[in-house]
N, C-alpha and C positions, 0 to 999 in steps of 0.2 A: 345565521352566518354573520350579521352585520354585531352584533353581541361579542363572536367572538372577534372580529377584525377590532372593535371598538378596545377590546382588551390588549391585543399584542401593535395594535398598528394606531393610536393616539390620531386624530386629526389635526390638533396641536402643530406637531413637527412639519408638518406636510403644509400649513397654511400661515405656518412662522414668516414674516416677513424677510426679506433679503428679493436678492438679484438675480442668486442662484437657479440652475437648470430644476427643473421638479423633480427629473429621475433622478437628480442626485438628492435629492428631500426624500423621496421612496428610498432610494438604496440606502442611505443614513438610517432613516427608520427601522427600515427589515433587518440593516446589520446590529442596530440598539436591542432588537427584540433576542435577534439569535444570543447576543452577548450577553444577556441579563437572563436569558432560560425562558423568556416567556414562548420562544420558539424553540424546540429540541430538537439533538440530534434522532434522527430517521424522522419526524415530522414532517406532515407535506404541505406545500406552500397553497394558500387559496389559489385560487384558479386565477388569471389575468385578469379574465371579463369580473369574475367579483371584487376585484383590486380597483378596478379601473372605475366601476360604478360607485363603491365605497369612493373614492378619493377625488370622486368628477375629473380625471385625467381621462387621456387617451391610454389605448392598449399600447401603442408605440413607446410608449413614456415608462410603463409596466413592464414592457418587455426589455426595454433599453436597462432600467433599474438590474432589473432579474441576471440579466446577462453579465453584469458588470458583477455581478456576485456570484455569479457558476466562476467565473474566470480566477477570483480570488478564494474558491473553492470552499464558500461557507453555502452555497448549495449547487445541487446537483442533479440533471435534468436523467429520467429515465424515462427511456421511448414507450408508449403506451399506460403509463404509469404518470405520469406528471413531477411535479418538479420538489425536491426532498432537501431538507437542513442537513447540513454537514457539521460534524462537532468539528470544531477550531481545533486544529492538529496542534500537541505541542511537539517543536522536533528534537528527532533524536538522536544522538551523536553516536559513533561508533570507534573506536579506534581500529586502525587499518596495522597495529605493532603486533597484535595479541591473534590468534588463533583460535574461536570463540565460536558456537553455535548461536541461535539464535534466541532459544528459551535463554541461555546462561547471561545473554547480552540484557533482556530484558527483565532477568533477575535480579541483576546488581544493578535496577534502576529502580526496583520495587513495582514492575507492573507486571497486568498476571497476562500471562498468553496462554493461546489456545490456538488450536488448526482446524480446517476445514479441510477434506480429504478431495482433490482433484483426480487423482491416477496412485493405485498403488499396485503392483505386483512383479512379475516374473513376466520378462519380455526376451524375445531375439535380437541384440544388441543392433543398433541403428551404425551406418559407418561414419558417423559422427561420434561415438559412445566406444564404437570397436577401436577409432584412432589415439582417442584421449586415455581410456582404460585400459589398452595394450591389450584387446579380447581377441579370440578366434571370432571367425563367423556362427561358428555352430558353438558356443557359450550362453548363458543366461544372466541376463541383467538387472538388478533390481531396479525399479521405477519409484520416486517419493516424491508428487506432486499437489503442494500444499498451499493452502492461502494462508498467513501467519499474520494472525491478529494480536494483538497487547492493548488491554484494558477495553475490550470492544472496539478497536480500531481495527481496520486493515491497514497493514503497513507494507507486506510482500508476497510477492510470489515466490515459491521454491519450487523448482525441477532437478532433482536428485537423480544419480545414476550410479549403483555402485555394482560389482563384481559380485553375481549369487556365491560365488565362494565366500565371501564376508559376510555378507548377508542374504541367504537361504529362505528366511523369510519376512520378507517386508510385513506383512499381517500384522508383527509383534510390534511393530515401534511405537511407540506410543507418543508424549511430548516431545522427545530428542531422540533426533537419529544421531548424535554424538554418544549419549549415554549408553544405548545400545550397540553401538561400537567397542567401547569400552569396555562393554562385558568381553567378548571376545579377544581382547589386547589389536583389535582393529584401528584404533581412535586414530585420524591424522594429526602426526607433530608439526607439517608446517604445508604450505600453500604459496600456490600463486594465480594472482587473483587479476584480473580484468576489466576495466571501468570504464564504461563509456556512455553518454547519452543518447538517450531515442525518446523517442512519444508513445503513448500507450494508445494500443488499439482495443475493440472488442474482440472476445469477449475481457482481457484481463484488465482495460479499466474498469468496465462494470463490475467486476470481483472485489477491485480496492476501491469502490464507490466516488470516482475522479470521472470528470469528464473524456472522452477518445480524445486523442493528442494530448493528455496532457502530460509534464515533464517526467519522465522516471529517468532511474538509474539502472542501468544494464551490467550484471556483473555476472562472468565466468569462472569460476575456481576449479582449480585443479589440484585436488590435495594429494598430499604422500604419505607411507608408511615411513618408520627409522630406516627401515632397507632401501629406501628410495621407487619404491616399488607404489605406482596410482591406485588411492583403493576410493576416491570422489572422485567426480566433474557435476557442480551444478551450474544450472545455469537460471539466474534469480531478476527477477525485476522488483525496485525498490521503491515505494511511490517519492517523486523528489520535492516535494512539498510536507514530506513529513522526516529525510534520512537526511542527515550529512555526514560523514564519512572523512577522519581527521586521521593526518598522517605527523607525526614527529619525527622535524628535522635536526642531523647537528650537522656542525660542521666539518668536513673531512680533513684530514694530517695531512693530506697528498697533496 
């Protein structure tokens, strides 16, 4: 153990002269280690008590360092599991002009995504589902509840809801539920969409690997067919440390 702390954690840095707090010497350190790779992303952090023996500090001093680094989300505490490196998010911009799924957004950034499958089938529409998709009670809803990752990152949650008359069967989708839309002449041409903030609870921070409370992005969409007719409502959580979300202004003739 002391081999490997001697490799990512230098005593060096920690015993360098100055005035400064030590947990900010530990936090400096651990954050040099993560930035240069000698610490990786899903990698888990030694335990306190071997931090704190390594470094002749108190566990307080460890604990304090540690803390100020979940907060800046380069790692991340899992209950019974212990405490994990976070890869340095780079973020991602979205434009809020264009009508876009999510693979296609991540496509024209050149990173590769992939889904983890939360809920997918054929449900009795919720009257939340029935008011937004204009359904009877006794209709069938498709459910596509996804974790959507780019380049091994989590970035969001998706909760999908559309009309089994559009789609019949959820089973088939594969990367995009727009592309499969599309086969049908389902695809939505436009949207309105919903934005607001909240804090992430369990379980869907531990999904996007963020601390509980920490900032997302809450968004509602409601798309349309050409006829004006709802053939979406999802409803998405976006981790906010990793999304921002850009609108183009001009200015109006009125």
């Amino acid at each position: 153990m002391t081999q490997h702390l001697e490799a990512i954690l230098p005593l060096e840095g920690l015993q360098a002269g100055g005035s400064g707090p030590l947990y900010l010497k530990l936090r400096q350190s651990l954050e040099d280690a993560i930035l240069s790779g000698k610490l990786n992303h899903g990698d888990a952090l030694p335990p306190e008590r071997d931090l704190a023996d390594y470094a002749s500090i108190s566990r307080v001093t460890v604990r304090k360092a540690v803390d100020d680094l979940v907060r800046d989300g380069l790692l991340v505490r899992r209950h019974g599991s212990g405490t994990f490196v976070v890869k340095p998010v780079h973020r991602v911009q979205q434009s809020l002009s264009r009508l876009t799924s999510f693979t296609e957004d991540m496509a024209r950034r050149g990173l590769t995504t992939t889904a983890q499958w939360i809920e997918r089938g054929l449900f009795h529409p919720s009257p939340d589902e029935m008011m937004a998709l204009g359904l009877p009670a006794d209709a069938l809803v498709a459910r596509l509840g996804r974790l959507r990752i780019a380049d091994d990152m989590p970035l969001a949650i998706e909760r999908a809801s559309i009309s089994a008359e559009f789609l019949p069967d959820p089973i088939r989708i594969g990367t995009s539920l727009y592309a499969e839309l599309d086969k049908t002449k389902s695809r939505p041409v436009r949207a309105v969409q919903r934005i607001s903030a909240c804090s992430l609870k369990d379980p869907d921070a531990a999904m996007l690997g963020v601390p509980a409370g920490s900032a997302s992005l809450s968004i509602e969409r409601i798309s349309y067919l050409a006829s004006g007719r709802v053939v979406e409502f999802t409803r998405s959580l976006y981790r906010g440390d990793a999304y921002d979300f850009v609108a183009e202004l001009t200015l109006s003739d009125s």
